[in-house]
C-alpha positions, 0 to 999 in steps of 0.5 A: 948802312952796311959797308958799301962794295964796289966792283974790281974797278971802282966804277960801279956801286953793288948793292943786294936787291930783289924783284917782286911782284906785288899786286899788279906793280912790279918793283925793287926790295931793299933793305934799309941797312944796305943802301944809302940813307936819306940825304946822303944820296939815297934818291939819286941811288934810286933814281939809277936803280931803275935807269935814269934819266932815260925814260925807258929806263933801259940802263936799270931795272925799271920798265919805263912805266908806273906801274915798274918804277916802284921801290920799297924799302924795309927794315925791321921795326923799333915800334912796339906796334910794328914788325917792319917799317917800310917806305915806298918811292916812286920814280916818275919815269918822264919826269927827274922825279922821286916821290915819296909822298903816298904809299902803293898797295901793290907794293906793300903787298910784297913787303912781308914776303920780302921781311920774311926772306931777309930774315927780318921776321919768323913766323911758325907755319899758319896764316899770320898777320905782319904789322907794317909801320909805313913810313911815309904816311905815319900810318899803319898797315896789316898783311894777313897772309899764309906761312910755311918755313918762315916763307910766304905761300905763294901757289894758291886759287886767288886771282886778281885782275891784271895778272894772269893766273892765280896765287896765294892771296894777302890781304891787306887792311888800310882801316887805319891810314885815315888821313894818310897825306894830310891828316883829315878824311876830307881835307877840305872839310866837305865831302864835296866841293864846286870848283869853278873852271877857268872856263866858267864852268863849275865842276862838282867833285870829292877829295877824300885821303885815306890810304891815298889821296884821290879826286873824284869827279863825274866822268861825264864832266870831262866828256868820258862814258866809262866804256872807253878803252885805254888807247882812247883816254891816252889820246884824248888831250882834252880831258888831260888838260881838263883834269890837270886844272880840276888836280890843281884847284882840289889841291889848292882847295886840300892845302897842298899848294899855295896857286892852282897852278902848282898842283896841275903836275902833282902826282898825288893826288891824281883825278879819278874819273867815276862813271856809272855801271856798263859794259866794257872792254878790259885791256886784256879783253875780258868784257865786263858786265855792269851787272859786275860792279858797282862803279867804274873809276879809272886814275888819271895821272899827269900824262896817262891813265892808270892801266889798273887801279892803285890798291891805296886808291881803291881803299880810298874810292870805297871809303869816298863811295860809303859816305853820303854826299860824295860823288861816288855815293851820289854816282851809286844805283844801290846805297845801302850799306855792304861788306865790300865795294865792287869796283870796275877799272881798265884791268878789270874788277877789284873788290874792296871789303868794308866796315864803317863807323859814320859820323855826323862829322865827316872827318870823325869817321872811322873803320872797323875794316877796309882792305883788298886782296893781292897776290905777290911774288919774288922774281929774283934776287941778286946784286945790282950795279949801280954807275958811279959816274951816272949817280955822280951825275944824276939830280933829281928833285925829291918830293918828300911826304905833306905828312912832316910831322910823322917824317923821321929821316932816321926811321928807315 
């Protein structure tokens, strides 16, 4: 860590930063040299940064959601396969949260931008792809984008559901982050399960990691069409509490936790409920078509519903969708194999392009390419303060990676 700095008082910690638009998250860059390391006060930094522990998150630079209380943290890479390693964290803003067990897709789309601002890496004019070691999975990840004076492009004709207007699109390829949570494509060594409910009832559904780790159940197990909007799912507390058991008993089922009760709150992995194609209402009032995609998946998070659709998570529901058996395969009208994955969520569309290797055993599949295009941009760079006495006094429970064997705490 580089010698820290304090204000003309000695009240607050300052720190370089930047802000980027990855995809459709919002989050803050650092450079690993420049805050402090693991262990030694790094999650309590962090956890400030965004504003802690108010849930507004109005005392930093979070905006009280998901989707805005996102960090990466980047350094150059001492692999010889890799240009930069790279860990995500993610504060749960209602809870004294910082978790980083997963990777974001939104995010990692910022992290070449970020490399290449801050010198990490030089790249001659051209499109270019960065090797990203991604610390918190052990995996690998790809970011084929566009450069001009060693500075990510950022003005182009590509457009991503959720944001507005268009730009420069990086295409990010998870073809090898197989396993990113727990080491197996299928961690219950099925690609479908039956969980029978505390009810009585039995509810089939698919575990499947690869990039991220989701839950796929038939919407209709929790009473959804698909067509609701996102004002009606948040409202509904029934299926909250429906899918809270289902995220408990599948990570108990994965190994995650010992008792289904323990894993009612887990972040990762969250439920995705998938619905059949039909028309809907995007949040930004669009009308999509159900001739547009193939499926609909909408995330259900502790207490929300995802206002988009994470990008790991979209890898992670086309791998599920191109495997026979799973319930997003056995949910699809058109079963034939294709190059990419059509997929509806309450921001819109994404497509996913596909290319995979079957297995008679499950957990032996491979792919050849699986990714998605993203869009990203700096909106700002400059110092940021930090309380002292707020981070003296913050304790956060840190979630560290189920992935121990790749964890290095001296890698980033």
């Amino acid at each position: 860590m580089l010698t820290q700095q304090y204000d003309a008082n000695h009240e607050q910690l300052i720190c370089p930063v930047s802000i980027i638009r990855g995809g459709t998250s919002r989050g803050l860059y650092f450079h690993a040299d420049e805050i402090p390391a693991l262990g030694f006060g790094q999650a309590e930094f962090l956890a400030a940064a965004l504003g802690k522990p108010d849930s507004w998150e109005i005392d930093g630079l979070g905006g009280g959601q998901i989707v805005t209380s996102k960090i990466a943290i980047v350094k150059p890479s001492q692999r010889d396969d890799a240009d930069v390693d790279y860990m995500f964290v993610q504060v749960e803003p209602e809870a004294n949260v910082v978790d980083y067990n997963a990777n974001c897709g939104n995010i990692s789309s910022g992290v070449a931008l970020f490399a290449l601002d801050r010198g990490m890496i030089t790249l001659p004019d051209g499109e270019h792809t960065v090797r990203i070691w991604n610390t918190n999975t052990g995996k690998m990840l790809y970011a084929t984008l566009a450069v001009k004076n060693s500075r990510a492009i950022i003005a182009g004709d590509y457009h991503i559901s959720g944001i507005s207007g268009t730009g420069a699109k990086i295409f990010l390829d998870f073809r090898a982050t197989k396993g990113a949570i727990t080491g197996k494509l299928f961690p219950t060594g099925k690609v479908k399960d039956t969980i029978t409910m505390e009810d009585g009832s039995k509810v089939d559904c698919t575990v499947c990691d690869l990039a991220n780790m989701l839950i796929y159940i038939d919407s209709t197990v929790v009473g959804c069409t698909g067509s609701e909007s996102l004002a009606e799912l948040n409202a509904n507390k029934q299926m909250f509490q429906r899918c809270a058991e289902i995220r408990g008993k599948a990570a108990q089922l994965a190994g995650l936790v010992p008792r289904w009760q323990d894993g009612t709150q887990l972040l990762i992995p969250p439920v995705c409920v998938v619905s059949c194609p039909r028309d809907y209402t995007a949040s930004n009032g669009s009308l999509i078509k159900s001739s547009e995609c193939a499926l609909i998946g909408k995330v259900v998070l502790a207490d929300s519903i995802h206002p988009s659709f994470m990008g790991t998570g979209s890898c992670c529901f086309a791998a599920a969708a191109a495997v026979a058996g799973t319930i997003p395969h056995e949910m699809l009208v058109d079963k034939q194999k294709h190059s990419s994955f059509v997929f509806g969520h309450p921001g819109g569309t994404m497509e996913i392009e596909t290319g995979i290797l079957l297995n008679d055993d499950c957990n032996k599949i491979t792919f050849t390419r699986l990714g998605l295009g993203r869009t990203a941009r700096k909106i700002a760079d400059g110092s940021l303060y930090i309380s002292l006495a707020k981070l003296h006094d913050l304790k956060e429970k840190i979630v560290l990676p189920k992935q121990s064997r790749y964890w290095d705490s001296d890698s980033i």
